[in-house]
Backbone as CSV, one residue per row, in Angstrom:
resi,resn,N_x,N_y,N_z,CA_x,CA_y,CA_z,C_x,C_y,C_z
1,UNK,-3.094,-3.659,13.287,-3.072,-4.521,12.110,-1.955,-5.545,12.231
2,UNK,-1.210,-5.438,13.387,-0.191,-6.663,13.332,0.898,-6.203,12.300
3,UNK,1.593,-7.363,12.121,3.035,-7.432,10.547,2.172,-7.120,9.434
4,UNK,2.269,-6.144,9.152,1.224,-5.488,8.201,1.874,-6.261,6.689
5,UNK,3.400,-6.482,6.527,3.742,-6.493,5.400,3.542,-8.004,5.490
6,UNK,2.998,-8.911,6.011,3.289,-10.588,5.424,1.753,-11.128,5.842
7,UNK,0.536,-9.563,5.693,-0.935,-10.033,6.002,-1.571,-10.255,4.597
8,UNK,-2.666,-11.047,4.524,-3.072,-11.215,3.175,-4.873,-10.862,3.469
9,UNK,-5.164,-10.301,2.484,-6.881,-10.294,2.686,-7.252,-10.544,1.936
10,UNK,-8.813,-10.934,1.700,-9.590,-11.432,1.077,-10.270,-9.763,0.270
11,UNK,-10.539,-9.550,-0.644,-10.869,-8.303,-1.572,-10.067,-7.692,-1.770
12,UNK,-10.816,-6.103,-1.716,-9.773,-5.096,-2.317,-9.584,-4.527,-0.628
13,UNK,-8.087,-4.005,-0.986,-7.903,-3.237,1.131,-8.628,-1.762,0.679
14,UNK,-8.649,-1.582,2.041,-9.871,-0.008,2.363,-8.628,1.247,2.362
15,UNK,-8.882,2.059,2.148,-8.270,2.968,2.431,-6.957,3.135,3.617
16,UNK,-7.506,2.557,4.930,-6.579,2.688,6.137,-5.516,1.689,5.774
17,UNK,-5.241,0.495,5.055,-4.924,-0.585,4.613,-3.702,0.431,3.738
18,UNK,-4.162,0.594,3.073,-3.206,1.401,1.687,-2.401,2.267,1.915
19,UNK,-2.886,3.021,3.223,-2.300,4.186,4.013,-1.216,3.584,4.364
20,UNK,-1.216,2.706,5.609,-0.744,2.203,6.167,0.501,1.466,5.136
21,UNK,0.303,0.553,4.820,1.347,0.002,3.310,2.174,0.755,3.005
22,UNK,1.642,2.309,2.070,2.407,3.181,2.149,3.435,4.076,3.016
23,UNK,3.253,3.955,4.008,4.031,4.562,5.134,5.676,3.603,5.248
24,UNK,4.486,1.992,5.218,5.577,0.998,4.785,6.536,1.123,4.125
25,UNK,6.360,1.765,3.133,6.662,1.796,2.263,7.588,2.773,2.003
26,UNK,7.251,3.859,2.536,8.424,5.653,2.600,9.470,4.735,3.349
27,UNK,8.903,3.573,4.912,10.127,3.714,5.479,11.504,2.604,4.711
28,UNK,10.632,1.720,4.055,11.864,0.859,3.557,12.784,1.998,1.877
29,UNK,12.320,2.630,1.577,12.646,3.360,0.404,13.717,4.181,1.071
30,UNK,13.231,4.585,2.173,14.467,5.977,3.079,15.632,4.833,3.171
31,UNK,15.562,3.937,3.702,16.671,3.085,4.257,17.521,2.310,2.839
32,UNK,16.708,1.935,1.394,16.918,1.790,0.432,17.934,3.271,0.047
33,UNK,17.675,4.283,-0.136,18.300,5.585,-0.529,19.557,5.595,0.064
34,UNK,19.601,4.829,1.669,20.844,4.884,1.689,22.469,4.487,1.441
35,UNK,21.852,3.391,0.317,22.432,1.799,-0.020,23.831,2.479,-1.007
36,UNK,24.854,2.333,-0.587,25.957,2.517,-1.826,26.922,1.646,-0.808
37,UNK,28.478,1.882,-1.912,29.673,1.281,-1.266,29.872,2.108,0.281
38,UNK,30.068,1.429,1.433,30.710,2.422,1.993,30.111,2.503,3.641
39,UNK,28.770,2.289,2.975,27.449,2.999,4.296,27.270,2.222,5.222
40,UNK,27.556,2.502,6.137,27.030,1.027,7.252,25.539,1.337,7.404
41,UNK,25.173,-0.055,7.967,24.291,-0.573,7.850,23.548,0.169,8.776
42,UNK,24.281,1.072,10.407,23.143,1.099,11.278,23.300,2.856,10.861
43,UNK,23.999,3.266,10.025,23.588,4.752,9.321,22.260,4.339,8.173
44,UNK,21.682,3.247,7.298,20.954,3.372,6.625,19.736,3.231,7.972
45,UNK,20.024,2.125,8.872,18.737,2.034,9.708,18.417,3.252,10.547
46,UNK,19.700,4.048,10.606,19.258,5.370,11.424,18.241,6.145,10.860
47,UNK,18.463,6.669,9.351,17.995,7.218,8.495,16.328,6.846,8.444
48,UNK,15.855,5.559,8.148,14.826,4.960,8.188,14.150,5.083,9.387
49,UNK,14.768,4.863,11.111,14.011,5.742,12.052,13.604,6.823,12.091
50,UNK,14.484,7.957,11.384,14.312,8.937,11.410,12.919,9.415,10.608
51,UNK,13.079,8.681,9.364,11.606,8.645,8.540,10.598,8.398,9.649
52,UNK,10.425,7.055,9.722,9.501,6.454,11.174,9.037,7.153,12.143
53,UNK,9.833,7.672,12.811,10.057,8.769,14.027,8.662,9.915,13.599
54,UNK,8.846,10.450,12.111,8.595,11.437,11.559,6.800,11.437,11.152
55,UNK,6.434,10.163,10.843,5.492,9.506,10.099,4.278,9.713,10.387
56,UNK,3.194,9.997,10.417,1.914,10.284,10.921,1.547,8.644,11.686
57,UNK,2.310,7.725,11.621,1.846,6.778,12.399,2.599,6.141,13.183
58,UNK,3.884,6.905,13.446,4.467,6.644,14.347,4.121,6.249,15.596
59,UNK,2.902,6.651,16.275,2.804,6.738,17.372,2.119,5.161,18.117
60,UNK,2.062,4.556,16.223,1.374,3.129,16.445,2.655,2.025,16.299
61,UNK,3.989,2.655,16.073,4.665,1.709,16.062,5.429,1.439,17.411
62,UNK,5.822,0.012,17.565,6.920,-0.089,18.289,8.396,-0.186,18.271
63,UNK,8.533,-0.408,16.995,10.236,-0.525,16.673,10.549,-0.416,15.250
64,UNK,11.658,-0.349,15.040,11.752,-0.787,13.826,12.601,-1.862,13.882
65,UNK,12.199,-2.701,13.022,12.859,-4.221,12.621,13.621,-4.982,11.028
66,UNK,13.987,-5.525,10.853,14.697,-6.213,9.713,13.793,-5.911,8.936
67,UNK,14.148,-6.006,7.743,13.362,-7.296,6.630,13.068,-8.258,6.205
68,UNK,12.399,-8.894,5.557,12.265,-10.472,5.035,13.381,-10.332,4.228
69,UNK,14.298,-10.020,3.023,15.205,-10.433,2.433,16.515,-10.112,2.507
């Protein structure tokens, strides 16, 4: 599916679509959880591999990368 988070479709997405999103979605929330005074940055991104790593679709990713904001 490519950059899943900056794709746009035409209807409603199918199931694999939503799945997928969601997974998106655990991994930016893990890396979010780790956000206070204090935390460096490559302990929140560790954390978020570790989600990734973990993920039932891991095996389709290649990296993990930034965000848009």
């Amino acid at each position: 599916i490519g950059d899943l988070c900056r794709m746009g479709i035409l209807g409603e997405p199918d199931a694999e679509l939503e799945d997928l999103l969601s997974e998106v979605e655990s991994v930016q929330q893990a890396a979010f959880s780790k956000v206070k005074a204090g935390t460096l940055g490559g302990d929140m991104i560790a954390h978020a591999e570790s989600v990734l790593k973990a993920s039932k679709v891991a095996a389709y990713t290649d990296f993990f990368a930034h965000g848009m904001g």
